[in-house]
Backbone as CSV, one residue per row, in Angstrom:
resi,resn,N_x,N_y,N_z,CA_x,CA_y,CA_z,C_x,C_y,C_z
1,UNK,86.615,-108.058,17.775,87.596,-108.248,18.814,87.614,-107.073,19.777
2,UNK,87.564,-105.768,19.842,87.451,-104.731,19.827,86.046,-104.562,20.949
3,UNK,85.210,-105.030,20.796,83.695,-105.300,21.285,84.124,-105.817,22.669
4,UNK,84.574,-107.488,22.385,84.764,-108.224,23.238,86.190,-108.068,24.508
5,UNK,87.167,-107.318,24.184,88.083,-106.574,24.918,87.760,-105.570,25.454
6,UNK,86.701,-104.651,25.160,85.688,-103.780,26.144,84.981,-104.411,27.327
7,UNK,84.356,-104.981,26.765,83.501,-105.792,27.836,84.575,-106.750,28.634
8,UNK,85.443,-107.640,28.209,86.360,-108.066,29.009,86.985,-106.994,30.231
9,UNK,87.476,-106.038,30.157,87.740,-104.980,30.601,86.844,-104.144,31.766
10,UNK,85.532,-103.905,31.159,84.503,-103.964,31.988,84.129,-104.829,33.170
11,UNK,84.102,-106.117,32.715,83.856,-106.847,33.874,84.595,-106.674,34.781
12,UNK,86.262,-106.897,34.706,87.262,-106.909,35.341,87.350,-105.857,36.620
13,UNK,87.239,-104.482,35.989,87.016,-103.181,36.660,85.676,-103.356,37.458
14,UNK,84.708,-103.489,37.508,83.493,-103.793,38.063,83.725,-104.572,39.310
15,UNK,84.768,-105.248,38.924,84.650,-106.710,40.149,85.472,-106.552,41.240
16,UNK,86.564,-105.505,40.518,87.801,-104.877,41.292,87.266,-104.001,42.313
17,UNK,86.206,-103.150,41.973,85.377,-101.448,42.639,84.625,-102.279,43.453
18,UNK,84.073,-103.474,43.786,83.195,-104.140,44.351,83.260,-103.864,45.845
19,UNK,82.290,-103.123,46.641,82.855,-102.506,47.734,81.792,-102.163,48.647
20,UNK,80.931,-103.242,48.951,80.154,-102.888,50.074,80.241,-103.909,51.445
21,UNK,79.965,-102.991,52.411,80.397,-103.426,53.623,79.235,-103.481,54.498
22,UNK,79.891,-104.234,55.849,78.820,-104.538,56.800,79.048,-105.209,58.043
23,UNK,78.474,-104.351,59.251,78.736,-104.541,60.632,77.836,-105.306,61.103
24,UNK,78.119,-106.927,62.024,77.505,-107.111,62.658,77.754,-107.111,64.184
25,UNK,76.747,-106.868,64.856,76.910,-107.111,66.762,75.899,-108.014,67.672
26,UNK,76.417,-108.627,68.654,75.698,-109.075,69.667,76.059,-108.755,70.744
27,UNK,75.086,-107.553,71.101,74.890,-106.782,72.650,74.819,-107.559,73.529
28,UNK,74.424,-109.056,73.615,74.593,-109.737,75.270,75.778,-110.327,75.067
29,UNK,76.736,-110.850,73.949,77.751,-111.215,74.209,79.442,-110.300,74.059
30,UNK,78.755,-108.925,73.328,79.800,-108.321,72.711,80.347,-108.446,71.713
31,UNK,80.147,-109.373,71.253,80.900,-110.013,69.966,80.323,-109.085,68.438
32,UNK,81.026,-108.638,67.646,81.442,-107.792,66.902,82.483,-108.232,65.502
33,UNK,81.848,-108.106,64.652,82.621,-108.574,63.571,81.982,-107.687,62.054
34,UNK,82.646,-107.734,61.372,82.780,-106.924,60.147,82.986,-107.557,58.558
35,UNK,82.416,-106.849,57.314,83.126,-107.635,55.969,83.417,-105.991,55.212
36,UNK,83.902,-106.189,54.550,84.452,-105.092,53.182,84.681,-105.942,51.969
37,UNK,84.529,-104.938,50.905,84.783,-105.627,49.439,83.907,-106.581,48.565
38,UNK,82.929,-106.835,49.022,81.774,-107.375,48.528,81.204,-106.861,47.237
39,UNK,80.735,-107.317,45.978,80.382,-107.141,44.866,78.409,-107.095,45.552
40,UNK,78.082,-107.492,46.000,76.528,-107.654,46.442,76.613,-107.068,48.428
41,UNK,75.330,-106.421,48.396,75.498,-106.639,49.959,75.235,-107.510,50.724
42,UNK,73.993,-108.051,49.802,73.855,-109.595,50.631,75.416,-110.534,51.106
43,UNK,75.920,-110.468,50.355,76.962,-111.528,50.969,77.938,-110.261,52.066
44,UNK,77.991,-109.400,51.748,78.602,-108.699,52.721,77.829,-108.662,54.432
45,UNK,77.159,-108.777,54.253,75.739,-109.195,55.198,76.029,-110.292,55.828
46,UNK,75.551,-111.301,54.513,75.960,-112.829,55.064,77.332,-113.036,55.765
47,UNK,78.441,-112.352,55.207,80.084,-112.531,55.494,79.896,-112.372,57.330
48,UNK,79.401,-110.739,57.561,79.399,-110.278,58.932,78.723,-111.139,59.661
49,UNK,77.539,-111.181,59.182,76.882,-112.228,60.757,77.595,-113.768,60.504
50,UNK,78.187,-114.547,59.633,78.783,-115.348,59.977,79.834,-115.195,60.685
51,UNK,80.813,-114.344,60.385,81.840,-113.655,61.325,81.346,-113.545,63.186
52,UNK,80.401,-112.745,63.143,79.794,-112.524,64.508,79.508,-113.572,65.242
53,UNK,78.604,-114.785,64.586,78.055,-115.315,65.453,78.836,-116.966,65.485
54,UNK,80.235,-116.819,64.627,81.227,-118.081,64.725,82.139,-118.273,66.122
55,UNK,81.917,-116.928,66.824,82.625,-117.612,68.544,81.506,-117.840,69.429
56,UNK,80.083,-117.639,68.967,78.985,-117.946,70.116,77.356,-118.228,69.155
57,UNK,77.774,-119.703,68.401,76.891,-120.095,67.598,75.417,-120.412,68.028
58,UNK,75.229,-120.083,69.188,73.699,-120.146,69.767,73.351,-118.825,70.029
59,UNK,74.417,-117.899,69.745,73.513,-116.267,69.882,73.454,-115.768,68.771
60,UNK,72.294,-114.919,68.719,71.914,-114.281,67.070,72.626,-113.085,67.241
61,UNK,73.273,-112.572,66.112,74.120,-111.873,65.965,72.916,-110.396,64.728
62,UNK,72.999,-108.959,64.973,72.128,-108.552,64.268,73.391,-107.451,63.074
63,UNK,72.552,-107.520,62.151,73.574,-106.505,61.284,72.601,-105.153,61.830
64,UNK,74.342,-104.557,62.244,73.923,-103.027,62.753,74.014,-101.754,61.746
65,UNK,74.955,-102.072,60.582,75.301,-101.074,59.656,75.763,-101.625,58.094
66,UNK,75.438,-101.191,57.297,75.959,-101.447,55.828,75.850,-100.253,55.286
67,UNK,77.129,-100.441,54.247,77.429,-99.292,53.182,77.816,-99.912,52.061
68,UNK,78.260,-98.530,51.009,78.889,-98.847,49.924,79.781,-97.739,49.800
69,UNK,80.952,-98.089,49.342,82.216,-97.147,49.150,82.294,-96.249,49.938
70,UNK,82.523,-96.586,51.227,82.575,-95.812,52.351,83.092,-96.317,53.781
71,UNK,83.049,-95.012,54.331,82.831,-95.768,55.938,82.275,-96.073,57.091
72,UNK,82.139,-97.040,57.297,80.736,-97.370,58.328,81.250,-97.950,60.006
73,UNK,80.532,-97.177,60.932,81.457,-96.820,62.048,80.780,-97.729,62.977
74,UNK,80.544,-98.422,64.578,79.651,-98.937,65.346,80.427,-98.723,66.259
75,UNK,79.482,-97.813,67.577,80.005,-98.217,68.993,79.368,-97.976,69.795
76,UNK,79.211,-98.451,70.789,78.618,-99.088,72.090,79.407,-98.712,73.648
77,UNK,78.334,-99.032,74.580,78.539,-98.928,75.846,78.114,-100.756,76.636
78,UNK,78.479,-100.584,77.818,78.019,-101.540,78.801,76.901,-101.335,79.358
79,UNK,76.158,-100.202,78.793,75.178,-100.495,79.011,73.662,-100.665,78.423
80,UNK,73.580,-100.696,77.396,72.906,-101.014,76.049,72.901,-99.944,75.355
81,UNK,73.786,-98.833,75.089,73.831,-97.605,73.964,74.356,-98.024,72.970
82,UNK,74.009,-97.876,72.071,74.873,-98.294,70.660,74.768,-96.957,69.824
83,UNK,75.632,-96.638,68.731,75.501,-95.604,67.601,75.756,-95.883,66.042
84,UNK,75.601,-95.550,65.363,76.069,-95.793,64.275,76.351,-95.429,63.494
85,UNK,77.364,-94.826,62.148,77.438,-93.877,61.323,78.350,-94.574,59.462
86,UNK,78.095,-93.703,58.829,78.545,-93.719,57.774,79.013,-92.508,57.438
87,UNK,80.374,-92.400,56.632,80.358,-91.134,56.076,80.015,-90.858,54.727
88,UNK,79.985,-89.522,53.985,79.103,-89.188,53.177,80.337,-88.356,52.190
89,UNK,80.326,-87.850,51.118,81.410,-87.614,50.036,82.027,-86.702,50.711
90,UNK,83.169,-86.052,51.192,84.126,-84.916,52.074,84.978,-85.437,53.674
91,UNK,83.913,-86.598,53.573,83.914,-87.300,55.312,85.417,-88.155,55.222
92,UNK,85.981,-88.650,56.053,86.660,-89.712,55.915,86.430,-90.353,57.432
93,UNK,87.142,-91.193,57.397,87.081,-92.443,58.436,87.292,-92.083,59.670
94,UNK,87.440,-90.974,60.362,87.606,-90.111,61.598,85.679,-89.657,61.465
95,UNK,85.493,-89.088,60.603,83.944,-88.490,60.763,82.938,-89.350,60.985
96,UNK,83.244,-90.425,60.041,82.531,-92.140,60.927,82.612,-92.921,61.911
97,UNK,83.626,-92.634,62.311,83.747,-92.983,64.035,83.515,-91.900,65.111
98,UNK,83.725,-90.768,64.528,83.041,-89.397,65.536,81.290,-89.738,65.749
99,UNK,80.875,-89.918,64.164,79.635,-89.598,64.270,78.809,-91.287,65.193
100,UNK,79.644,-92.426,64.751,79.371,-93.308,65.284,79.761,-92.705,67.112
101,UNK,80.305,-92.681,67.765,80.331,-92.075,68.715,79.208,-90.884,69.114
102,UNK,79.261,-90.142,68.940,78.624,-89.141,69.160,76.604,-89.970,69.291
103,UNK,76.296,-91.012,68.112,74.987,-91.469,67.869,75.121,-92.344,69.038
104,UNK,76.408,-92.378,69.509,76.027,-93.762,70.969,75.130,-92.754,72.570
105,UNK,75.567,-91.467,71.998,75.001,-91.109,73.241,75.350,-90.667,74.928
106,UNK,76.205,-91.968,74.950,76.830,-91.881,76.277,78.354,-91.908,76.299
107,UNK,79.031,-91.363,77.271,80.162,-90.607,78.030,81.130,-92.136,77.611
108,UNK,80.177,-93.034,77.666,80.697,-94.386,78.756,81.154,-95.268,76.710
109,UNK,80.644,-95.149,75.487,80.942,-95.499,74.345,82.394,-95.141,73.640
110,UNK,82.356,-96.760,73.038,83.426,-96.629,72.681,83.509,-97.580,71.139
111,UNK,84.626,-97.104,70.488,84.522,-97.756,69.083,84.485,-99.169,69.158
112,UNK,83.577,-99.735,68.609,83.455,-101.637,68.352,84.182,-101.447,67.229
113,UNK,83.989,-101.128,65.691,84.120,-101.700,64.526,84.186,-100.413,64.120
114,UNK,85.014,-100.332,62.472,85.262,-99.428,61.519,85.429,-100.213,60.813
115,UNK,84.389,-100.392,59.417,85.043,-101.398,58.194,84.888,-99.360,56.968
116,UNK,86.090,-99.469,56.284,86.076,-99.164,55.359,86.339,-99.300,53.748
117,UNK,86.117,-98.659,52.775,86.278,-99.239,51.168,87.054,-98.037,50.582
């Protein structure tokens, strides 16, 4: 009994920590969408570009960023700059949107998306 209340336990916790994320964008339409909490990244993947490309189902929507237990930043200009960032163990969710900023490059960028876990 003892065995099987471990492992019960286990699973539970496992499924709870489940925590990867993922940005998708489409630069000709703007459109921008996000997932968190995912046990796999594939579906965190899958989640975002369905998200993205459900207000303009004839444009391909690209995943720009994925993480795990973290934060993952995206932003862009009008005029095709994009950046992207994650933070790393000390960072928090200001250092992922700095650094996402800062990787866009231009004056003219600004935050699309912040998914964090």
């Amino acid at each position: 009994m003892k065995k099987l209340l471990v492992a019960v336990v286990f699973l539970v916790s496992s499924a709870a920590f489940a925590q990867y994320e993922a940005i998708a964008y489409n630069p000709q339409t703007g459109q921008v969408a996000g997932s968190r909490g995912y046990s796999f990244e594939s579906d965190a993947v899958n989640n975002a570009l369905y998200a993205c490309q459900n207000a303009y189902p004839y444009q391909a929507c690209t995943v720009m960023n994925t993480g795990y237990a973290n934060c993952i930043a995206l932003a862009a200009d009008h005029m095709g700059h994009w950046g992207r960032a994650q933070n790393f163990p000390g960072w928090d969710q200001n250092d992922a949107v700095s650094g996402a900023l800062n990787a866009c490059g231009s004056p003219e960028c600004t935050l699309l998306r912040v998914e964090c876990n």
